[in-house]
N, C-alpha and C positions, 0 to 999 in steps of 0.2 A: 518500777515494773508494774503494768497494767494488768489486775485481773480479768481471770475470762468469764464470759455468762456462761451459769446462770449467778455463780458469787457476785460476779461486780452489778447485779444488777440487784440484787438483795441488799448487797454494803451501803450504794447508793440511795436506794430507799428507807433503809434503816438508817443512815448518818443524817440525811436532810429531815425526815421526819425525827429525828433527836434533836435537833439544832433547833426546828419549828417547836417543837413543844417543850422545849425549855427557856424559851426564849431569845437564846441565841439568834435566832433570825427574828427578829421582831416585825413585825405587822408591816407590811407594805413595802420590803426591802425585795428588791428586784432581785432576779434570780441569775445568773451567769453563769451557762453551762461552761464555756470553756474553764472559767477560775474554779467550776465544783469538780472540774472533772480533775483540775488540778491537784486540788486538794484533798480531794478524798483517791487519788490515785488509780482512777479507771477514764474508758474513753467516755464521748461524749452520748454515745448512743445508748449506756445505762441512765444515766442522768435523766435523758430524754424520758426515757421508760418513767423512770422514779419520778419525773414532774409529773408524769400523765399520771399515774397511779394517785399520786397526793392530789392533783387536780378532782379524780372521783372521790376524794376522802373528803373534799372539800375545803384542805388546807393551803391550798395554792389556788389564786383564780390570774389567768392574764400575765404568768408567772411572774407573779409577787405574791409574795406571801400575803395568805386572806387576811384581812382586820374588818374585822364584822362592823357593820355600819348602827348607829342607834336602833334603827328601824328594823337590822338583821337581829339585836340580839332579842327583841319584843319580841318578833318573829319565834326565836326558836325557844323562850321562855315560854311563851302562850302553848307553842305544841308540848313542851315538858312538862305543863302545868294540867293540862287535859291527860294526858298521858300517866303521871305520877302520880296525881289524886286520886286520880281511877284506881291505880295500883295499891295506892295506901290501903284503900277500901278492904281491898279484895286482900291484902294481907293480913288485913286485919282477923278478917274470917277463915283464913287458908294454911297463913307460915307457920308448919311444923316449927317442931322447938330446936331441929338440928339447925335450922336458920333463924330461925330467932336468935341463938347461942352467938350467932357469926353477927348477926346484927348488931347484938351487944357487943362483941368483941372489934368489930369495926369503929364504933364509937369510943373505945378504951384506946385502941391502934389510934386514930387520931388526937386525941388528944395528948398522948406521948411519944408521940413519933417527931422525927423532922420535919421538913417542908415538904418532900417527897414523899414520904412515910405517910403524911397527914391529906395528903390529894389522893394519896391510893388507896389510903382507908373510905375516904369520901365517896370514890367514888364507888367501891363495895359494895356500901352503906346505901346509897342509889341504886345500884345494878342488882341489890340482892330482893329490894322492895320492886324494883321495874319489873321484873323474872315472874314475879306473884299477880301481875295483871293474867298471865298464861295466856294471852292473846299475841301469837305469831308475828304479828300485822303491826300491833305496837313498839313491841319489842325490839322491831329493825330496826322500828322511826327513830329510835331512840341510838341504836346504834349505827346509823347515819351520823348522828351528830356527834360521837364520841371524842372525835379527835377535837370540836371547835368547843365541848364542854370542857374536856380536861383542860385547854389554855386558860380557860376564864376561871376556871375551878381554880386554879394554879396561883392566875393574878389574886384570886379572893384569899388565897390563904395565905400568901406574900404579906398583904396588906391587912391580916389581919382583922380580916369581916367579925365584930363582936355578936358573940352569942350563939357564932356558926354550929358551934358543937354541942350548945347546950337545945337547940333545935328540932338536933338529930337526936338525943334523947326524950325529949318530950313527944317527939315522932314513936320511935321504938317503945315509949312506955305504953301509950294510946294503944299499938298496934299490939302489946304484947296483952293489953286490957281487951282486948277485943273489942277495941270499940273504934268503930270503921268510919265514922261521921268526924269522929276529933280527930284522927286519925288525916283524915283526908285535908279538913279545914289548917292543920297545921301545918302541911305538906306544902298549902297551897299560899299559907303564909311566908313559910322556909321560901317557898321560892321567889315571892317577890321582891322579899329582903335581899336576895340573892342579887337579883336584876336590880336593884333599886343600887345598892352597893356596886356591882360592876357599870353602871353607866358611871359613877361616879369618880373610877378608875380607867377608865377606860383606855385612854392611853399609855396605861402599865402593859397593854398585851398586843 
């Protein structure tokens, strides 16, 4: 029995966007409205909906699932890199101790958490240092990307990126020293290491 919109167009979007960011659809896998509508048990005009929506999220281009090209991930590393440095900065000088607290507590969350556990602390530990740039304009750019950083985020901690965590610590130490320069330089370290690691995996997403 086919649900009706506005449910089956939410189910659809929330089932394909789970399958994309868990892997389950991996990178480049063609999209088949009639087999999704199957399987996920509605018609084919939610589907449609839910490809175009993932389309704006940027996880679907051409319906197949995005896999970001060498050149795509330099791309959106450079903009996180401009973006998060900046941030470190200004967190450095700004984050209250109620986030500070969560900052640390994010770093403790990933390091004991599962796989799942350990990408959601991550990206906290990201979005709560992003928040501290307080520039509107940034803050989107960032969350445009959200859905194609969690996959790479994902793959890095699958594979076990060394040092990942201990990063984010030396990050949060600087930032909780008040000191905005180390702060930023190690931010901007974190992320290359980052890129530098996922071109190396690259076919894990």
């Amino acid at each position: 029995m086919q649900l009706s919109n506005p449910n089956a167009q939410l189910l659809a979007y929330e089932t394909i966007r789970d399958q994309i960011l868990s892997g389950q659809l991996a990178g480049e896998t063609k999209l088949v409205e009639e087999r999704l509508a199957e399987e996920i048990g509605v018609s084919r005009t939610p589907i449609r909906e839910a490809i175009r929506r993932l389309e704006q999220e940027g996880l679907i281009k051409n319906k197949r699932v995005y896999k970001p090209t060498k050149l795509d991930l330099m791309h959106i590393f450079e903009m996180r890199t401009l973006i998060e440095c900046y941030a470190a900065k200004k967190a450095a000088a700004n984050m209250i101790q109620e986030n500070l607290t969560k900052l640390k507590q994010s770093i403790s969350d990933a390091r004991n958490g599962d796989v799942n556990g350990t990408v959601v602390a991550n990206k906290q530990f990201h979005d709560l240092i992003v928040q501290e740039s307080r520039n509107p304009i940034m803050i989107a750019e960032v969350d445009k990307m959200k859905s194609i950083i969690y996959i790479f985020s994902r793959a890095v901690v699958i594979n076990k990126r060394p040092l990942l965590i201990d990063e984010h610590e030396e990050i949060y130490n600087a930032i909780a020293a008040h000191d905005g320069k180390l702060a930023s330089e190690l931010m901007r370290k974190h992320l290359e290491a980052d890129l530098h690691f996922t071109l190396n995996i690259q076919n894990d997403f």
